[in-house]
Each structure stands twice: as C-alpha cells, then as structure tokens.
C-alpha positions in Angstrom: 0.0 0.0 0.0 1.4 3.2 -1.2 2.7 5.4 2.1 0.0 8.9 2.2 3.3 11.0 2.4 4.8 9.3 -1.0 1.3 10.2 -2.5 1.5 13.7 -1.8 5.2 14.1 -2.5 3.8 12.5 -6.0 0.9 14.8 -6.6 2.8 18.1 -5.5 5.3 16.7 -8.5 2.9 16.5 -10.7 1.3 19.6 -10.3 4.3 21.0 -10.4 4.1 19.9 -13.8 1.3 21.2 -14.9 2.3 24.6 -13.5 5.4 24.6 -15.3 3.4 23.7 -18.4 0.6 26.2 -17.7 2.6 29.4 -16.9 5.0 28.6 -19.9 2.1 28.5 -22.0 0.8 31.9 -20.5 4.3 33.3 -21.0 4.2 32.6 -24.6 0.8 34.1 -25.1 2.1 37.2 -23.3 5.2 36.9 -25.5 3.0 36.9 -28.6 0.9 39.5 -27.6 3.4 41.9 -26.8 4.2 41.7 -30.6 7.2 40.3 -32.7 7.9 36.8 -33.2 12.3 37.0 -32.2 11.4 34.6 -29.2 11.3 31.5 -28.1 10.4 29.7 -24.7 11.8 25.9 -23.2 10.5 24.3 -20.3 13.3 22.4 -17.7 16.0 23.3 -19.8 18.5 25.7 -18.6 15.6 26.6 -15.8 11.9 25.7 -15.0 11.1 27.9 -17.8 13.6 29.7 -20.4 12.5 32.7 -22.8 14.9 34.3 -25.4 14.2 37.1 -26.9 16.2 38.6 -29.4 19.6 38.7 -27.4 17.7 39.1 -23.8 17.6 35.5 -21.8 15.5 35.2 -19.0 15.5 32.2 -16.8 12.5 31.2 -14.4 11.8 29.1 -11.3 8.3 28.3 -10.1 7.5 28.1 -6.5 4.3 26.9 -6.1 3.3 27.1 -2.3 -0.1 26.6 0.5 -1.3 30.1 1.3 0.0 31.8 4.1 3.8 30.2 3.7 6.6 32.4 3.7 10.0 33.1 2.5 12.5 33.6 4.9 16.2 34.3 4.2 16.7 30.5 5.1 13.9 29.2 3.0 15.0 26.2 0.8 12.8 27.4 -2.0 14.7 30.6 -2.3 18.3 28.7 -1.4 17.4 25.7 -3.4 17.3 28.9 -6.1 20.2 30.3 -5.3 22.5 26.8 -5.7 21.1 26.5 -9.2 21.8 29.3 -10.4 25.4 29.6 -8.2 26.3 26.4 -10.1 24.9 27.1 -13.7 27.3 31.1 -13.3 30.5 29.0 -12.2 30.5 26.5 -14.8 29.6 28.9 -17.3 26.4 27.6 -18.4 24.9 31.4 -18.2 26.3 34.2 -18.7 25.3 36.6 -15.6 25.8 39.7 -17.6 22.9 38.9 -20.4 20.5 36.6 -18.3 17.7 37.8 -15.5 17.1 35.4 -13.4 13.1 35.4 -11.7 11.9 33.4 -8.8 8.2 33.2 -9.1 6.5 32.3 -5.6 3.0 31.9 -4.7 4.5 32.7 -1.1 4.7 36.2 0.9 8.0 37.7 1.2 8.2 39.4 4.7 9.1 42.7 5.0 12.6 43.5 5.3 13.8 40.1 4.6 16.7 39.2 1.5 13.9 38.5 -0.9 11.9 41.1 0.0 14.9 43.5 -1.4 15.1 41.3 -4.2 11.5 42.8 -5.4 11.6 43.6 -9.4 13.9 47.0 -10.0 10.7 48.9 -10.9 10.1 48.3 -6.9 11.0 50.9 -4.6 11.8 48.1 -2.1 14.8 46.8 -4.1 18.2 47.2 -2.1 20.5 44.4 -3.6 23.3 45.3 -1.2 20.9 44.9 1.8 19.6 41.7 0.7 23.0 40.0 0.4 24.1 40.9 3.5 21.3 39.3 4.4 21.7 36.5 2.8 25.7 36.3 4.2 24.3 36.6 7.8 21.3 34.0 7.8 24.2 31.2 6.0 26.7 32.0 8.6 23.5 32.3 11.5 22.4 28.4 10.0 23.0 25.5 12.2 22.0 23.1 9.5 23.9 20.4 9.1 21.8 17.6 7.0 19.1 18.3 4.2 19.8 20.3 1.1 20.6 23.9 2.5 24.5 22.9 3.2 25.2 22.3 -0.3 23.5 25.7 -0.7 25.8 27.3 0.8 28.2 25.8 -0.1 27.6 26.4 -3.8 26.7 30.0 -2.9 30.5 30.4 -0.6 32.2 28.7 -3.8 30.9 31.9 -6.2 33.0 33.9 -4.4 36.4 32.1 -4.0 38.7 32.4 -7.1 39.7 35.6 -8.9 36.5 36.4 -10.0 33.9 36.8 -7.0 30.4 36.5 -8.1 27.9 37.1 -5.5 27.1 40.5 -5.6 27.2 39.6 -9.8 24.5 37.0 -9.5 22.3 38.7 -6.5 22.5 41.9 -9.4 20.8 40.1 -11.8 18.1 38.2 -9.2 14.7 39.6 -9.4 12.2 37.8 -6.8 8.0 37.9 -7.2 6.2 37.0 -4.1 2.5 36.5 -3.7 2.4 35.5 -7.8 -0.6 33.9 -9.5 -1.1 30.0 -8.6 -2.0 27.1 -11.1 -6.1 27.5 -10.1 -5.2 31.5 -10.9 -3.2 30.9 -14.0 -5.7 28.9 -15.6 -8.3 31.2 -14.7 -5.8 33.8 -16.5 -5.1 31.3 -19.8 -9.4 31.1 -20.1 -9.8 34.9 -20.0 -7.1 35.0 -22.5 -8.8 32.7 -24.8 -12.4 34.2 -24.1 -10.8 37.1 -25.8 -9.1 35.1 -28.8 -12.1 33.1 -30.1 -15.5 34.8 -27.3 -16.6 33.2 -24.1 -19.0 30.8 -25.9 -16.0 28.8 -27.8 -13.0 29.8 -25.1 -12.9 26.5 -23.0 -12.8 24.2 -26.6 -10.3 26.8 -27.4 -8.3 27.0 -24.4 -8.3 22.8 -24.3 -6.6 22.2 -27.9 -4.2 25.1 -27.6 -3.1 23.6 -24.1 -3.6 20.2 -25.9 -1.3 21.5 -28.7 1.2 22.9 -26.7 1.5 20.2 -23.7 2.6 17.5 -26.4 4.8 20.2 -28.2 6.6 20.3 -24.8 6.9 16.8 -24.1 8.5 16.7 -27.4 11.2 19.1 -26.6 11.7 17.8 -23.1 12.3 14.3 -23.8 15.0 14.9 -27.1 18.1 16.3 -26.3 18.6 19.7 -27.0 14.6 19.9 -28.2 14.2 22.9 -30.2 12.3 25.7 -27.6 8.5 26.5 -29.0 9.5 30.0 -31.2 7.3 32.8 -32.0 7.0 32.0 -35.0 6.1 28.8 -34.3 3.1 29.5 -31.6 1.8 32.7 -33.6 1.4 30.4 -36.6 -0.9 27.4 -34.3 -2.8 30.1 -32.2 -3.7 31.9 -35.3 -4.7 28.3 -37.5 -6.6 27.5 -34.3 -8.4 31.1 -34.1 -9.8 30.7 -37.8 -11.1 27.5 -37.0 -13.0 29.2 -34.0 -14.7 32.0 -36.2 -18.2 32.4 -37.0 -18.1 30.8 -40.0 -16.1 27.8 -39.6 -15.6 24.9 -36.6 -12.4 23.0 -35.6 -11.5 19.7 -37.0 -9.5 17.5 -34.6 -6.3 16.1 -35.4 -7.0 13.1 -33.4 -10.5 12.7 -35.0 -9.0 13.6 -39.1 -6.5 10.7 -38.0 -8.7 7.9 -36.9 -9.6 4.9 -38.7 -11.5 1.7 -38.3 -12.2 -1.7 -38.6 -14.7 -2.3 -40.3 -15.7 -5.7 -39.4 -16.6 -4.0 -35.8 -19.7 -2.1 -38.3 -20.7 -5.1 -40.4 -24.4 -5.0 -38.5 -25.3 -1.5 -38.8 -27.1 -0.3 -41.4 -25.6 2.1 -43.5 -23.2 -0.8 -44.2 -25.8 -3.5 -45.0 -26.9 0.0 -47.4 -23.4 -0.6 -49.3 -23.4 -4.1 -49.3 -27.1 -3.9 -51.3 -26.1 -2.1 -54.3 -22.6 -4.3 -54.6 -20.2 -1.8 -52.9 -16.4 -3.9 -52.1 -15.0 -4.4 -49.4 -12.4 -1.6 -49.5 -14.6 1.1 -50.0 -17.2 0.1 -47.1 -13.7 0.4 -44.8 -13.2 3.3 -46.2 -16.8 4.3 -45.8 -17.0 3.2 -42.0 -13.8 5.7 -41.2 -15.7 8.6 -42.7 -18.6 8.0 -40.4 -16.7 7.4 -37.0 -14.9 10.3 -37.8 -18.0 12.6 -38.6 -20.0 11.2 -35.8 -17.4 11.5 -33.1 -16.4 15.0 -34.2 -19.7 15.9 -34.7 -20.3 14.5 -30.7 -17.4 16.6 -29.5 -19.2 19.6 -31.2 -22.1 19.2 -29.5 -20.4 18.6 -26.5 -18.7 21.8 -26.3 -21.5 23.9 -27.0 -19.9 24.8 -30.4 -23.2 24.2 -32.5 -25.4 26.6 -33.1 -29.3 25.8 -32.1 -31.0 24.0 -34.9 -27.5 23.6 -36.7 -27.1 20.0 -37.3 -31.3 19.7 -38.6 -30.4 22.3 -41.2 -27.5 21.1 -42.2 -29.0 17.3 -42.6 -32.0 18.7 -44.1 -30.1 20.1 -46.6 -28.0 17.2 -47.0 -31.0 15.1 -47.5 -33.2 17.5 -50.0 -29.6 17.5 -52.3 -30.3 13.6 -52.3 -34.1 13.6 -52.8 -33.5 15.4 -56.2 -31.0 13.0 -57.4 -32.8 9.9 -55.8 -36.3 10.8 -57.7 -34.7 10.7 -60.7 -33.1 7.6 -60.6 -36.3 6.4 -59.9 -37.7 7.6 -63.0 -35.1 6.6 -65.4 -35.6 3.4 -63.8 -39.2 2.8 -64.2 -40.9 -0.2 -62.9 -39.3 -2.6 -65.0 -35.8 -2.3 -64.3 -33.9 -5.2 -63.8 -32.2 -5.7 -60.3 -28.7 -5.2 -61.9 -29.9 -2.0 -63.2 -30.9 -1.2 -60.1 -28.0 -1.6 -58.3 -25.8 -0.2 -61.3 -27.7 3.3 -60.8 -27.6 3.0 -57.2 -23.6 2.8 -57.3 -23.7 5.9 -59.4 -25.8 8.1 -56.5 -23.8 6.6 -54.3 -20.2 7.8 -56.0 -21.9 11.1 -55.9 -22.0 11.0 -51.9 -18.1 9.5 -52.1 -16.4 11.7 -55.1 -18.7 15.1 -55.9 -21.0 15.8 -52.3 -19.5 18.4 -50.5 -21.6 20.2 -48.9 -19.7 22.4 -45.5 -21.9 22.9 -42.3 -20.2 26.2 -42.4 -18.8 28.3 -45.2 -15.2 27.5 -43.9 -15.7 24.0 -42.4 -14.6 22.0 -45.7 -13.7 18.6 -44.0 -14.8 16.4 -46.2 -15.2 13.3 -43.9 -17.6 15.5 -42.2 -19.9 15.4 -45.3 -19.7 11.9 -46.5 -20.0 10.4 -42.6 -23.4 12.8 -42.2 -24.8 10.8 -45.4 -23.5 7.6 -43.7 -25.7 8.9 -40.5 -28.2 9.6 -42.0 -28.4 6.7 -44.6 -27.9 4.4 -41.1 -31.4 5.9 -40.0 -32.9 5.0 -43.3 -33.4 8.5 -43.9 -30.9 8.4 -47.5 -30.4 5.8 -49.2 -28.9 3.9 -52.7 -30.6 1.1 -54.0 -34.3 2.4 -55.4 -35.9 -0.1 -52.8 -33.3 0.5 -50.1 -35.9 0.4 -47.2 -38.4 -2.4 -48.0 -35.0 -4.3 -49.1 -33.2 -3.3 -45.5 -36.3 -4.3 -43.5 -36.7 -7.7 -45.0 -33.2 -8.0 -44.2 -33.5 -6.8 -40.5 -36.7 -8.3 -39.6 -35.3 -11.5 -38.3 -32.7 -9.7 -36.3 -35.3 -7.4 -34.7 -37.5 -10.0 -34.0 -34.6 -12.2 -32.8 
C-alpha cells in the first residue's frame, strides 16, 4: 500500500508539472501578444522555464506554495534557487551579464527580509546590497547540518572564491515575485485569454486544444536532447490556425478525430453498411466508408459537447444534405421505371452513391470544408434510413432486419 506521504510528494510533483506547463504557456501568449515573433520559450532546460528574446535571456523558477507560507532568508525554495543558479554562473552555463534570473512564488515575502529586497527594479523596495548581506548573515546564523541547505551554501560560498567573485554579480541580476498567481489563478488567466481570442462561448474548446497542442509540443522538446524551444513564430502560426477555426463561420476539426480509422468488421451490422453491401459496394470502399462515419460522428459529438453548435444547426445542415439527395434519388427512380432489372438497379444506385463518395461536399459552415464531415453525415443519415442507394433500399433493409429485430 502506497505510504499517504509518497502520495503527496507525487501529486505536489505532478502539479508541479502542470504549472510549469501552464505558466509557460501563458508566458508565450504574453510573448506573442506583446508583438514580434524573435522569441522562443523551453520548459526544464536551462531553468523551469527559459525565454529568449532577441539577445535578452530570462531564466524562471516556479514556487508553487499553500497560502499563508513564507519566504524567509533561510527558506529552501529561495536557497534551493540560489544553488542552481550559483552552479549554472560558475560553470559557465549562463552568462550573468545577459540573463535575468526570476523566482516566481506563490509565497509572501516578509518585510525586510533578503527576498523582499530582491523585489523587481521597478520596486522601490529593491536594495540588492541589503539583501545579500542578508543572505551572508542567515548562512553564517544556520546551524543546519543535513538536508539540502549545506550544499546551498556551499555552492553559494564557492561563487566567491577564485579571482573572480560572483555574489554580488548573480544577487545583481536576481529579481524575486512574491505573492504571484497560482496554477487554479493561471488557468483562470489562460481562459480569459482565450475568451478574448475566439469569445466566451468557444473559449474552453479553445483554451483545451491550444493547451492540448502545446502540452505535447513540450513533451516533445523535453524528452530529445537539445529539443528545439517553441518559437514565436512557431506559436503565432498554431494560435492563429486554431483562431480561424473558431470564427463564425467555420468549426475546428481535430487532429485526433481527421486521423482515426477503423475496422470495419466491428460495423458489419449497422445499417448504413448493409446500405453498401445492397447495391454491390467492395470491401475496401465500405472500410473506407466506416472511417468517414466514425470520424464525422465523433467530431460531430465533441461539437455538441462543447456547445460549439449553433441551435437547430445539425437539422439544417442534414436537411439540406437530404433535399440535395431527394433530387438526385427521384430521378433515378424515374429513369428506372418499374421494369428495371435488379442489376440495373444496383448499377444506378452505385452511381448516387459515387456522388456522396467523389462530388458531395456540402460544408456545415462556409469555412468547415472537411470532407469526412460530409460523406459520414450521409452515412448517418443513410444508417437511420433516412438516404439511401438502392431504389428499394428500405423495403429491401427491413426484409433484411426483420429476423434480427425480431430475434
């Protein structure tokens, strides 16, 4: 049985996570909104989070904390701080003179304590002298011996042995923000963000496949090393695809719905395939036939789901995809007559039937051109017997069904 402390250490991980995910996607809408696309933003690569822009380099740590905790000169969130970026200046890996370095905590920063003089320069607080004497008095004041905060100071004493000391470099360039926005508050932030991109009617679909979007994009550069950051360039050209697809007159087509497929043998019973299988449809095509219709009908679901439709939307659009039928049924029927053969039947039935598959497309909205979309309604619809393909397609289906049915 897993121990209750190991649990929590594992959630507070994990939503750690998620805030390092969620405030780097903030910081890269804030990035893009701010204009200009010279930037680019990495999450645990040099830091928690990493921006470049243009030749500025900014390096971030999170602190996520409960309410009500503090940050006092011997807090291990701020030391723990300080020994990454003490290490990172002495090896070289930054260069102090072109890199800010922020420490973003959800805690309070006490008045008159090291990082509450470490407050952004635009504060009127900030004395970077004061703080690192501070900082010098509460390491030599420690009597810790175990835990992490030796090695803190230790990697904090070391910056200053050697020719070059580097304290009073590295506390220079330190900028500390207390009281910040949580992961409940930065979501909250990210929504009102995307109610203005796309409206407050479409901003939670929005806000989900941008996230969705940018979640995996991170993954991507986390796990290869030396993954490219996400650019500007990069995120203005997805936020922008993803903002068309939101406008009035289109919807947004899921990657992981355009990419699904099927097996077809899982549809055999249904009736839009018994439909095909009348009129002499192959095998290949009615596979081919059963992807268009998961996809429509599950992207058509997720639609409805998220509020996205409009009221009466879908009955308009299949009463229009039904009256372009009718015309083209009725005159089937006619060139028919009542003496055609079953083989001429099913020969003119294939032919309304390659109209659905290679000339019907007919966009819920102006913009929405997926063409599974079109050719899975006409499956839908043709599974509730309200289309069709053979000229007899419903006495022939329920002679077929009725010992099922009655079974």
């Amino acid at each position: 049985m897993t121990d209750t402390g190991e649990q929590y250490e594992a959630s507070a991980s994990a939503l750690g996570y998620l805030f390092q995910f969620a405030k780097a996607l903030h910081i890269c809408i804030e990035q893009w909104m701010s204009g200009g696309m010279d930037w680019d933003v990495a999450v645990e690569a040099a830091d928690d989070i990493e921006i470049q822009r243009g030749p500025d380099r900014s390096l971030i740590q999170l602190k996520q904390r409960a309410e009500g905790v503090r940050m006092t000169d011997l807090s291990e969130d701020l030391w723990k701080t300080l020994r990454i970026w003490a290490e990172a200046a002495k090896s070289g890996r930054i260069a102090l003179a072109e890199t800010k370095l922020f420490l973003l905590t959800t805690a309070e920063l006490p008045e008159g304590s090291a990082a509450f003089y470490l407050q952004p320069r635009s504060s009127q607080h900030r004395d970077e002298d004061r703080a690192l004497h501070l900082l010098r008095e509460a390491r030599k004041a420690s009597k810790a011996k175990k835990g992490s905060l030796p090695k803190c100071f230790e990697a904090f004493d070391d910056l200053d042995r050697g020719d070059r000391p580097l304290q009073q470099s590295l506390i220079s360039r330190v900028e500390v923000l207390g009281g910040t926005q949580d992961i409940t508050e930065v979501r909250d932030a990210l929504k009102g963000l995307a109610a203005f991109a796309v409206g407050h009617d479409a901003a939670k679909a929005f806000l989900a496949r941008l996230e969705g979007w940018f979640y995996d994009r991170v993954i991507e550069q986390m796990q290869t090393p030396g993954g490219s950051p996400v650019t500007g360039i990069e995120f203005d050209e997805r936020l922008s695809d993803l903002q068309r697809q939101f406008r009035y007159d289109n919807l947004p087509i899921d990657s992981d719905i355009s990419d699904m497929t099927s097996d077809a043998s899982h549809s055999a019973d249904r009736k839009f395939v018994r439909q095909l299988a009348l009129i002499g449809v192959g095998d290949e095509r009615i596979g081919l036939a059963v992807r268009d219709y998961v996809r429509a009908f599950t992207q058509r679901s997720r639609w409805s789901a998220e509020n996205l439709l409009r009221a009466g939307e879908l009955g308009k659009y299949e009463r229009r995809l039904v009256e372009e039928w009718q015309s083209r049924f009725a005159e089937m029927a006619e060139d028919l007559g009542f003496e055609a053969s079953e083989e001429e039947k099913k020969k003119e039935a294939r032919l309304i039937y390659r109209w659905v598959d290679r000339e019907a497309r007919f966009p819920i909205r102006a913009d929405c051109d997926e063409i599974f979309v079109t050719k899975g309604s006409y499956h839908m619809l043709a599974d509730e017997l309200k289309v069709g393909w053979h000229p007899d397609f419903s006495a022939r289906l329920m002679e077929l069904l009725e010992p099922t049915e009655a079974h």
